[in-house]
C-alpha positions in Angstrom: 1.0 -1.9 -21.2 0.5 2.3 -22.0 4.3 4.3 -21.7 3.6 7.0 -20.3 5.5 10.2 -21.6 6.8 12.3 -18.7 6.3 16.3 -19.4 6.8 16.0 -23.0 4.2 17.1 -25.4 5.9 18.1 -28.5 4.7 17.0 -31.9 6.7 14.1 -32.2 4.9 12.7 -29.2 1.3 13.5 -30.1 2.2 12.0 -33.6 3.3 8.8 -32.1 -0.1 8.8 -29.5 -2.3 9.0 -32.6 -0.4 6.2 -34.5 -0.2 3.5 -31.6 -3.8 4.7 -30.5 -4.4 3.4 -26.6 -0.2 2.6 -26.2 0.7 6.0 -24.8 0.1 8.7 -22.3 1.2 11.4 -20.2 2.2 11.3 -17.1 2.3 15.1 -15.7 4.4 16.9 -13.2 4.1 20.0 -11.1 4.8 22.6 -13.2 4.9 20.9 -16.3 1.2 20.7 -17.6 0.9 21.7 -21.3 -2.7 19.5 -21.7 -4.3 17.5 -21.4 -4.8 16.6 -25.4 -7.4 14.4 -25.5 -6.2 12.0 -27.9 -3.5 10.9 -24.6 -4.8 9.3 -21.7 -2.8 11.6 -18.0 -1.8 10.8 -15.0 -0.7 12.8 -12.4 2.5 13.1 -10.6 3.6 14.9 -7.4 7.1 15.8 -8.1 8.6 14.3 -5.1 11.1 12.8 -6.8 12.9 14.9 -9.5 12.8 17.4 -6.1 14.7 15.0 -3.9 17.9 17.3 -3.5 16.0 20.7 -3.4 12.5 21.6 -1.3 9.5 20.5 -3.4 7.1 23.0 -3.9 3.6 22.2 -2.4 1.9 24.8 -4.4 2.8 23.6 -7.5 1.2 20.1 -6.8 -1.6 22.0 -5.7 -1.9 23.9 -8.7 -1.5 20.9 -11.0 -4.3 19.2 -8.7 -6.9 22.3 -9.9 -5.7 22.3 -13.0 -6.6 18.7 -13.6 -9.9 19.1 -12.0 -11.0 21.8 -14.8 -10.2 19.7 -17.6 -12.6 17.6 -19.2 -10.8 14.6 -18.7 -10.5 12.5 -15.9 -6.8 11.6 -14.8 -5.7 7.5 -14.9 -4.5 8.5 -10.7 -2.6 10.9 -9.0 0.1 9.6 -6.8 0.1 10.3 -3.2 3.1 12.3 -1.9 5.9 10.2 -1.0 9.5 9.6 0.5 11.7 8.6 -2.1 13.6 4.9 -0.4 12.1 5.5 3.0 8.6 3.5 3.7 8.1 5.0 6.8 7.9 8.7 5.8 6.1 7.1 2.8 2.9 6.1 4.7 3.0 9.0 7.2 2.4 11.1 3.5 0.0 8.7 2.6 -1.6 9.3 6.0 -1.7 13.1 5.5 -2.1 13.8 1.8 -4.5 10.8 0.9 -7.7 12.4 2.7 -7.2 15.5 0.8 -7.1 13.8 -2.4 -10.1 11.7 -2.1 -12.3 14.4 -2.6 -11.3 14.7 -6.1 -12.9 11.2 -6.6 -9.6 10.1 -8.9 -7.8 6.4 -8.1 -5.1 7.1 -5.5 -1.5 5.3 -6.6 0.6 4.7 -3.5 4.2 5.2 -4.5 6.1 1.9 -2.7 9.5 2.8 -1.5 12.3 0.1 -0.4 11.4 -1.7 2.9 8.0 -1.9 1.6 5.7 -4.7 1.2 2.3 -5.5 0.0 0.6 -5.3 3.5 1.9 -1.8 3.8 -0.4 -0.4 0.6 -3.1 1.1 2.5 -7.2 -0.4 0.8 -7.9 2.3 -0.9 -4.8 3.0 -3.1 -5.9 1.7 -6.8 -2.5 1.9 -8.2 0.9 0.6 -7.2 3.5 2.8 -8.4 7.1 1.1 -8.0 9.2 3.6 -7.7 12.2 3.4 -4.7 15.8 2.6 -5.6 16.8 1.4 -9.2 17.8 -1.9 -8.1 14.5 -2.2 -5.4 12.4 -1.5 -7.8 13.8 -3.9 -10.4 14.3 -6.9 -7.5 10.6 -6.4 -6.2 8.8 -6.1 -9.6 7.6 -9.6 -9.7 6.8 -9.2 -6.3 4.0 -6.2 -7.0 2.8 -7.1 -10.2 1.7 -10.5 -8.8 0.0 -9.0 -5.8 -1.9 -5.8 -7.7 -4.4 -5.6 -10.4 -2.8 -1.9 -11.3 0.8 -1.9 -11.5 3.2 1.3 -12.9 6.0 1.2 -12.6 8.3 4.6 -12.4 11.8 5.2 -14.4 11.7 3.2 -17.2 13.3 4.2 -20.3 14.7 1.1 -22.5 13.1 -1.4 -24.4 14.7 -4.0 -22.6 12.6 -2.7 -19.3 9.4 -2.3 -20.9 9.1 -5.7 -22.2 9.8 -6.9 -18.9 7.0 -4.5 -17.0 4.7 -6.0 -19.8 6.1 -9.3 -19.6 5.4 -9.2 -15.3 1.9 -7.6 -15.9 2.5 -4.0 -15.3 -0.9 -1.5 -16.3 1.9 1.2 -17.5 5.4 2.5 -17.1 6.9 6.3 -17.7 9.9 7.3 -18.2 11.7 11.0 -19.2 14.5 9.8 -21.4 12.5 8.9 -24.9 12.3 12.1 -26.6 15.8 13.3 -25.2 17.9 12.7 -28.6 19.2 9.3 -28.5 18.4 7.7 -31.3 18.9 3.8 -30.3 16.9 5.0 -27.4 13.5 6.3 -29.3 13.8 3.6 -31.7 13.4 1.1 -29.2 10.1 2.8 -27.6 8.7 2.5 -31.6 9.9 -1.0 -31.9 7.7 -1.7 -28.5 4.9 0.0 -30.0 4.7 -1.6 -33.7 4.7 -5.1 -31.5 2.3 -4.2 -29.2 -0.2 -2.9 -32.1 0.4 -6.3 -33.6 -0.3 -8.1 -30.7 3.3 -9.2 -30.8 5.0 -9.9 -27.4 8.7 -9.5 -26.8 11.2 -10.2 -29.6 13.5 -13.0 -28.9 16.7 -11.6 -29.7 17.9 -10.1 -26.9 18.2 -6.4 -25.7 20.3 -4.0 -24.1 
């Protein structure tokens, strides 16, 4: 499973891409491009949900739309525009923003929102992303990762969590808190990636 780094692209980060080769990416946000590098795999975001208490900005989605489609690189997916915990205004974005994605030719990712289930991801989305509520999400894992080929899963940022998104079958996982200063916090993101360049699964002591 790749962890994908949200808007972070300091040294630290590209240091730790080239060391666990094929374990890490970005996953970018409007606004928030410094890339691609192309040592790191990128997805792309849409922002709807670090704008949920302020009007997102349409342009700046649009603008990190063009600016992915100059780079030589082709983005993992870009998630369709969404309604955080609400599956109805969920699909009527889907509805609307999904046709003028398409013609970039990139795999859509349908961002599933409480309420939803798998009947409700539309054919041609090629990526679940589980995002919704905190406990949603974490109750309806299982649920997605057993119905989906491609699996991410949104929010995740302790060791504890990505061993169970790898442990359920999840393609990749971001989160924004690795590279944020806590120390316990970083060292558990290594400690996944020494494993998982081993080929070691989950430790059996357990974690917080």
């Amino acid at each position: 499973m790749r962890v994908l780094i949200t808007n972070h692209s300091g040294f630290r980060a590209g240091y730790l891409a080239g060391k666990y080769e094929g374990h890490l990416g970005h996953l970018y946000s409007p606004g928030g491009m410094r890339g691609p590098w192309d040592f790191m795999p990128f997805a792309l975001d849409n922002g709807k949900f670090s704008a949920a208490e302020r009007d997102w900005d349409q342009d700046a989605f649009l603008g990190l739309l063009d600016r992915a489609d100059t780079s030589s690189m082709t983005p993992l997916w870009v998630v369709v525009p969404d309604v955080l915990g609400d599956r109805d205004g969920t699909l009527r974005e889907w509805d609307t923003w999904a046709p003028r994605l398409r013609p970039f030719h990139w795999p859509l990712a349908m961002a599933v929102q409480d309420g939803m289930t798998p009947e409700d991801v539309p054919d041609d989305a090629a990526v679940v992303f589980v995002g919704g509520t905190t406990d949603w999400k974490r109750e309806t894992l299982h649920m997605w990762c057993d119905a989906f080929a491609r699996v991410h899963v949104g929010r995740i940022n302790t060791e504890r969590w990505l061993w169970e998104c790898f442990n359920e079958g999840a393609e990749s996982c971001d989160g924004t808190g690795w590279f944020r200063g806590d120390k316990r916090q970083l060292a558990g993101l290594i400690n996944y990636l020494e494993r998982r360049k081993a080929g070691k699964g989950c430790p059996q002591t357990r974690l917080a």
